[in-house]
Steps between C-alpha positions, in 0.01 A plus 500: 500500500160373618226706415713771255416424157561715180836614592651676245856644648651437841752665715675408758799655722640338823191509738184600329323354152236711254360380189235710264233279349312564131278689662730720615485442877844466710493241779823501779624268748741437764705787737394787502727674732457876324122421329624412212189246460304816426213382776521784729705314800811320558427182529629185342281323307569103369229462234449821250325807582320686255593879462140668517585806408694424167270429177595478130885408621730366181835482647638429862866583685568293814818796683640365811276617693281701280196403173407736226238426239496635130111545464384508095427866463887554573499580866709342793383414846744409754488384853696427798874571581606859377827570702686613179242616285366177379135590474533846264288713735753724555539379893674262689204342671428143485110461368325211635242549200545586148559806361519695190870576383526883409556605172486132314191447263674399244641159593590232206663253772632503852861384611720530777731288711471387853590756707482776266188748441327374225536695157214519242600506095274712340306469196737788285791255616621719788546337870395696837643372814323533846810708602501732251134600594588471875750761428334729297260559758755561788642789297149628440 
């Protein structure tokens, strides 16, 4: 891709591309139906778009229509669809921007398939899905 260099991981579902470079930044391109290009709108973009409010990002997940970032002090930002829980805020909101996933600052790596909430596996080996947390905070 013209003018994206350094990539170090990329992810891609049916509409929308991210990739995380060495210096941690995540850049996304193409639909962006629900936001999940993480610029604040909903608009398609051809050529990447860098995600200015993610820094120090190690790991990216491309959902269907949905990002999340694993950021290297073991946090998870996610960002745009979040009608089954995807993001791990605890809502069913779609976020046009990033935000912080509750109760995850412990994340060793990031998985999840496409149109599942993403799940993070911990560094003590245990896995927390966006569900779970979603929830948890309906019954609180």
């Amino acid at each position: 891709m013209p003018g994206l260099t350094g990539v170090q991981q990329i992810a891609a579902n049916s509409d929308h591309t991210c990739a995380v470079t060495g210096a941690g930044d995540v850049w996304c391109w193409g639909g962006n139906t629900n936001g999940q290009l993480g610029d604040g709108t909903t608009t398609p973009h051809a050529t990447p778009m860098r995600v200015a409010t993610i820094a120090n990002a190690t790991e990216i997940l491309a959902g269907a229509a949905h990002t999340c970032a694993r950021i290297t002090d073991g946090t998870m930002r996610c960002w745009g669809s979040n009608t089954n829980g995807e993001l791990g805020n605890g809502g069913v909101v779609q976020q046009l921007d990033p935000i912080t996933v509750l109760a995850v600052n412990d994340a060793a790596q990031i998985g999840g398939e496409a149109a599942t909430p993403a799940r993070a596996e911990r560094r003590n080996g245990g896995v927390l899905g966006m569900q779970l947390l979603r929830r948890a905070r309906q019954r609180a």
